[in-house]
N, C-alpha and C positions, 0 to 999 in steps of 0.2 A: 543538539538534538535531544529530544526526549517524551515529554508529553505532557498535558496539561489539562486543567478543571479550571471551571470557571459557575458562579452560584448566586443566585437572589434569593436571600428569606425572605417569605413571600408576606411574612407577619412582621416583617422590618427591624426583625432582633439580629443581633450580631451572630454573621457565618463562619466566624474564625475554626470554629469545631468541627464545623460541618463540611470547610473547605479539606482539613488537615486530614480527616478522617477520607473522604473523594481521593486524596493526591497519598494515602498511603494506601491504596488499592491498587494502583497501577503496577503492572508485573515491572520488574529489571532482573538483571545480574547484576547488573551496575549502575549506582547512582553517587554520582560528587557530590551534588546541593539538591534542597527541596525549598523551592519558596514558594510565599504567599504573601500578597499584595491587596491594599484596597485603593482608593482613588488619594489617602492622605499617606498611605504609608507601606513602607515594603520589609518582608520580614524574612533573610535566607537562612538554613541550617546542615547542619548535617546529618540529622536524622529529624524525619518524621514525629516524634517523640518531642523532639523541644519545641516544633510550631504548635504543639497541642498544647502545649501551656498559654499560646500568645492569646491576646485578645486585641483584636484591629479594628474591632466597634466600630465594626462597617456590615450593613445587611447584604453589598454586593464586592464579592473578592473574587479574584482572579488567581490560580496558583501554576507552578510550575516544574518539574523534575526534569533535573540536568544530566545529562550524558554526554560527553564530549567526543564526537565523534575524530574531527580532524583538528590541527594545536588551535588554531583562530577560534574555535569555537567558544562562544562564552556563551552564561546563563541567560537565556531569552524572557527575558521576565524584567519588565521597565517599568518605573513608576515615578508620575510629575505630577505637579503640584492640583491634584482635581483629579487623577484618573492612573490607571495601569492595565499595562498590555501583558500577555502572554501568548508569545508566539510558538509555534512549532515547528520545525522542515527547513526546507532550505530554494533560497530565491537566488538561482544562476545569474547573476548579476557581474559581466567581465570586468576583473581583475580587482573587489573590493568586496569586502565582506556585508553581509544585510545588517542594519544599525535598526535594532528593536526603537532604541528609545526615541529615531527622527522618525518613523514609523507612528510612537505613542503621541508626538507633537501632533503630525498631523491628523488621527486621531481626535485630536483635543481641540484644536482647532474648527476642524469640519464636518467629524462626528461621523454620521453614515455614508457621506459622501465620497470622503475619504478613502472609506472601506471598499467603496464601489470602484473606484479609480484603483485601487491595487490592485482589486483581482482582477478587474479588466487588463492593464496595462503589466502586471510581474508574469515574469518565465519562473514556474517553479515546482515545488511541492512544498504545500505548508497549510496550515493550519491553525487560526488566529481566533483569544477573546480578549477584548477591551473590554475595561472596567470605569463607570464615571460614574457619580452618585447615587444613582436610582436606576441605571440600566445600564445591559452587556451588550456588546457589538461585537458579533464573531460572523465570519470566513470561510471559506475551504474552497482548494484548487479548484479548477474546471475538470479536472477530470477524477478526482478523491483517491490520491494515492494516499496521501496521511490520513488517517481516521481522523473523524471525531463524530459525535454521537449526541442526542440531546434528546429530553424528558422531563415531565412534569410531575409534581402530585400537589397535595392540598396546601406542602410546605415550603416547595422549591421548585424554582425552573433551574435547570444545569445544564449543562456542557462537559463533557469530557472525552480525553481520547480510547478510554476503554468499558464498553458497557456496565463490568462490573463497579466502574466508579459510582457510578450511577444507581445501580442495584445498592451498593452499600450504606446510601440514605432513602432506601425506600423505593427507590421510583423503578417500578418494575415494569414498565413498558418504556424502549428508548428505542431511538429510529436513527437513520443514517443521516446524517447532516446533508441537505443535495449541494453535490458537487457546485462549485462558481455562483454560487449563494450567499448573502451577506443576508446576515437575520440581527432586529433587534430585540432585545430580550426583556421586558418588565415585569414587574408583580402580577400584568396579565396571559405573560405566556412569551407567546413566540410568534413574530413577523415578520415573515421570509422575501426576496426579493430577490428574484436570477438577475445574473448581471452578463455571466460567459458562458453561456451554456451551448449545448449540440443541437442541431435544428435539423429535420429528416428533410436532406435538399435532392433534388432532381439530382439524377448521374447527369455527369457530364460528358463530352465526348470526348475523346482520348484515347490514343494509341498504346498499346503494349508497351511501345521500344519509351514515349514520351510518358506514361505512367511512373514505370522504373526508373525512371531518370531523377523522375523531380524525386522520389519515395527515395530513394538513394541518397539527395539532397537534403532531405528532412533527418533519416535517421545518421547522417553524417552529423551536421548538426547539433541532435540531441545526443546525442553518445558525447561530442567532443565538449558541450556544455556541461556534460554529467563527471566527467574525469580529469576535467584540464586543472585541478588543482591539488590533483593526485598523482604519490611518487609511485603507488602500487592499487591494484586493484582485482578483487575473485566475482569472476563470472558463474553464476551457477549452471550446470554442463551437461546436457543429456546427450549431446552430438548431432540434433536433430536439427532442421533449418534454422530455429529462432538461435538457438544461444550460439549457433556458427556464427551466423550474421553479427552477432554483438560480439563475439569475443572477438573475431576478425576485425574489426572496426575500433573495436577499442584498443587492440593491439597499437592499431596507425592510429591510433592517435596521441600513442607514445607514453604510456604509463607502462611501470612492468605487470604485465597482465597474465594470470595464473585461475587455473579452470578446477573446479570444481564438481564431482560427480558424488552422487551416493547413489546405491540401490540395495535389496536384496541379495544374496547369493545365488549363483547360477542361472542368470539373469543372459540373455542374447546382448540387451541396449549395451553393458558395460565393454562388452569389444570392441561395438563401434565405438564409443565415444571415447575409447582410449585409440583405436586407428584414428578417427579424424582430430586428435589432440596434436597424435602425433606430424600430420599433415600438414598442420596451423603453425606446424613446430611453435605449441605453447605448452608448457607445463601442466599436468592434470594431476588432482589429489583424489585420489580413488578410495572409500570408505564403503566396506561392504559389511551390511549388517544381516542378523538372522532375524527369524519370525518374533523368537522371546524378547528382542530390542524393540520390536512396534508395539507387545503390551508393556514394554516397561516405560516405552514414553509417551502412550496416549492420558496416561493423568496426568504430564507438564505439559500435554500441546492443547488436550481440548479448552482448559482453562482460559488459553491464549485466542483460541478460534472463537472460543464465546457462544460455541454451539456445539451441536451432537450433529449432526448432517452429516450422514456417510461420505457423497463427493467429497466436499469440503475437508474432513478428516482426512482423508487416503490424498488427499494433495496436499495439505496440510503437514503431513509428518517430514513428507522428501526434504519441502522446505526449512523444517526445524533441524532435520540433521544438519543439511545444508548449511544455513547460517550459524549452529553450533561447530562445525567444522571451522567455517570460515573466523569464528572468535574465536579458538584454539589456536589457531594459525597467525592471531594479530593483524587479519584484516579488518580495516572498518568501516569498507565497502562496497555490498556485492550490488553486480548489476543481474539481470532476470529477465526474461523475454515475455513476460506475462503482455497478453494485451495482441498481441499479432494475430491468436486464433479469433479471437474476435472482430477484429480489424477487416482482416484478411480471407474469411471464409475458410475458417481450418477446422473445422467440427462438420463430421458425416452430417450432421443435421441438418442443414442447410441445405446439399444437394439434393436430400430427403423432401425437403419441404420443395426445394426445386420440381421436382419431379410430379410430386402432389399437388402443390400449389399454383408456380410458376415465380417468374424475376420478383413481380412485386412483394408478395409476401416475403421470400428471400432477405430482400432489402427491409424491409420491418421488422424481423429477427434478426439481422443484425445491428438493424440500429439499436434496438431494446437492449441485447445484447451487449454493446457500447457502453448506454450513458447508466445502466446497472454494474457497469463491471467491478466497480469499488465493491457495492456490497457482494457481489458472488466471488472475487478473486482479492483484489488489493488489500482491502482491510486486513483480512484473514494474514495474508502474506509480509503486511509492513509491521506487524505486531508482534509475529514470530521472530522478523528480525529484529527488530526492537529490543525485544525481550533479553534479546544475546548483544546487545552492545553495538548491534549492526545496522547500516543504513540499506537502508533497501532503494534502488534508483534504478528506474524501469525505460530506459532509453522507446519503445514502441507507446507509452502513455503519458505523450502530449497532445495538449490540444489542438496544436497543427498538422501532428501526423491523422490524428483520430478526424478531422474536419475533412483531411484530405481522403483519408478512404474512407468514410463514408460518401463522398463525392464522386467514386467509383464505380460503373457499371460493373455488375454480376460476373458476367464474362470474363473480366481480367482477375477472377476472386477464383472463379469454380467453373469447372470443366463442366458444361451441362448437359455431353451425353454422358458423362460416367461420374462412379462416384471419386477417383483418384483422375490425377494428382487435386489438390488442393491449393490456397493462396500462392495463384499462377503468378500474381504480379511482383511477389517476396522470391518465389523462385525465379524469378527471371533477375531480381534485384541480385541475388546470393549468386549467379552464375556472371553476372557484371561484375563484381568484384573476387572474382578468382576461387570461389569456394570449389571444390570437388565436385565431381558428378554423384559421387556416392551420397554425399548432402543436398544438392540441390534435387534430386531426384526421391530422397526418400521420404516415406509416406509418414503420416502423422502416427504418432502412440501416445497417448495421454499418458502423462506422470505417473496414474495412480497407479493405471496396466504397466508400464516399462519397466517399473520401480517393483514391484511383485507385493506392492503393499496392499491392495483393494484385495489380493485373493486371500493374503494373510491377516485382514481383519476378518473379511468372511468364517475363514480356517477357524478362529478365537470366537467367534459368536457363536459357529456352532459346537465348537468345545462345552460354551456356556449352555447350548439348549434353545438359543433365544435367536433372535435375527437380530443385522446388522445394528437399527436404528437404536432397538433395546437397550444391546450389551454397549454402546455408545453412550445412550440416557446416562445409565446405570455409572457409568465412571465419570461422566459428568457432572449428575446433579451431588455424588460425594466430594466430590473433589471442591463442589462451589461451596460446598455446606461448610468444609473447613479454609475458607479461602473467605469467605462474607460473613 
């Protein structure tokens, strides 16, 4: 695991600077190798620093930052005789590890075609650019849990996994790669082409008892596909439906499985999710911070969020303690339940628009809601964990679970004479598999409110004088100033 940049000068002079300078933007704790490849040659190091010497007198490179997540892991950065790959993520594939370089064959071979048949046909999360002489072929999941990102200007088309790579040659507007996408990239841009994407289909009809069945089925699963090659694994833990259902599940599936919480002090959620830890009888590692710890770490998170957006920040932070916890601790795998509220009908909005609107609308707000969720949640959250060494693996953001409820009538999502309970058909799942009544029944709390961190940014902006979005700008656009 790690992250990657991929570059055409677009004036067909040699990118070897422009690559090096892109792939030493990217955040870590931790990096073993840095390489950079063109279609004749591949070039790995150990610091940043000595590829800036190279020159690979090549106008189109591919490069790549290595973080070894678990031992098999090696550097995803392949290079054959005409061309090189840089891959990112990980393709659940039972019992054998993803081989970048039969990847870059076929690649070389088939060219876009290629590209098309992978993202249709892999189970995974990842994130791919191919390099051949005069143009990039890149990738990204069906549903965008790995970033990546891409941008133009007068001198470069790019790709990268973090906007700032992007920002650091210039190119100041970049956009979100669309999820199950394969785009080819030349000296005139970028030419996109879905291959696996979400389509807004008719509900289907389906029973309660036969919905939670097969959703049971799905996230069994993806859970067991996400951990079966793991001796240990941290769930990040608020107590509430989603990280029950995943911690419970991944427990049976036999890894030693170990829960994670963070919040503020004097907080209600931290009892519960130390009662239902205890219930799961799973271990919980409880990390309780004050107000002066969310301004001392909003100049290392906004960096990593690539934005000032209040939501985004105040969800943001839970998750950087979180996977700063979880790399302390020598995990180097948390699972997350991101993706269910959207899924499932878990945001009051919804019943809201119920009410106002009716089913259909409903259903168009969730779908939007779906096939945006990279850029409003995932990105945000696989970057922070990134950042700390961590893999982030979201058992609810597959493209099969995600096809399947959106497949879902209204009814089995939201109660539509009230606005509680919430995703009926996850609570009916969570009570099939033994969870507590105190779980299956309790109502949603978003992160930012449970965690008491939205009220303690509020608290620090008006200390400043300023509103929320300001005193955010304001330690953002410093912090980019000495980061770019």
């Amino acid at each position: 695991m790690g992250a990657l940049i991929g570059v055409i000068d677009r004036e067909g002079k040699d990118a070897t600077k422009t690559a090096a300078t892109m792939l030493g933007a990217l955040s870590s704790t931790t990096t073993e190798t840095f390489g950079l490849a063109s279609p004749l040659q591949i070039k790995t190091e150990r610091t940043i620093e000595a590829l800036r010497e190279l020159n690979l007198n090549s106008q189109v490179i591919v490069g790549y930052r290595c973080s070894r997540i678990i031992q098999a892991d090696r550097p995803q950065l392949a290079q054959l005789e005409g061309a090189a790959l840089a891959f990112d993520g990980r393709v659940y594939a039972p019992g054998k590890a993803f081989p970048p370089k039969s990847f870059a064959g076929k690649l070389l071979e088939n060219g876009e075609q290629a590209a098309k048949t992978f993202v249709d046909k892999s189970e995974g999360d990842y994130a791919f650019c191919f390099a051949s002489s005069r143009r990039l072929i890149a990738g990204r999941d069906p549903i965008g849990v790995v970033p990546l990102y891409y941008g133009e200007n007068a001198g470069f088309a790019a790709l990268a996994s973090e906007r700032k790579a992007l920002w650091k040659i210039g190119i100041c507007t970049t956009c979100s790669f669309p999820p199950g996408h394969v785009a080819v990239v030349d000296q005139n841009g970028f030419k996109f082409e879905p291959v696996k994407t979400l389509s807004y289909w008719k509900p289907q009809q389906i029973t309660m008892k036969a919905a939670a069945s097969k959703l049971e089925a799905l996230l069994r699963h993806s859970i067991m596909q996400r951990v079966s090659s793991l001796r240990e694994v941290a769930v990040a833990f608020s107590g509430g439906l989603d990280s029950s259902i995943v911690a419970m599940l991944a427990r049976e599936s036999g890894p030693n499985t170990q829960l994670i919480h963070v919040s503020l002090e004097n907080q209600k959620e931290t009892e519960h999710a130390e009662t239902t830890a205890e219930i799961l009888k799973l271990p919980i590692h409880i990390r309780i911070l004050k107000e002066e710890d969310v301004e001392k770490v909003l100049p290392k998170a906004l960096p990593l969020i690539e934005e000032f957006d209040p939501v985004k920040t105040s969800i943001g932070i839970p998750i950087y303690w979180v996977a700063e916890q979880a790399e302390q601790m020598g995990f180097k795998v948390l699972l997350a339940g991101q993706g269910a509220d959207e899924l499932f009908g878990g945001y009051k909005r919804y019943v809201d628009g119920y009410f106002l609107y009716g089913e259909e609308e409903v259903r168009k707000r969730i779908f939007q809601d779906v096939v945006t969720i990279c850029e409003t949640n995932l990105e945000r959250d696989f970057k922070i964990c990134n950042f700390h060494n961590v893999e982030l693996r979201l058992p609810f953001a597959t493209f099969e679970t995600a096809k399947f409820a959106l497949s879902l009538p209204v009814k089995l999502k939201i109660d539509v004479r009230q606005a509680e309970p919430r995703k009926l058909v996850l609570r009916r799942v969570a009570k099939n598999i033994g969870l507590p009544e105190c779980v299956v029944e309790k109502s949603k709390k978003a992160v930012q409110y449970s965690t008491g961190v939205d009220k303690a940014i509020r608290r620090l902006a008006r200390g400043q004088g300023t509103s929320v979005r300001d005193y955010l700008q304001r330690i953002f656009q410093k912090t980019l100033k000495e980061n770019i």
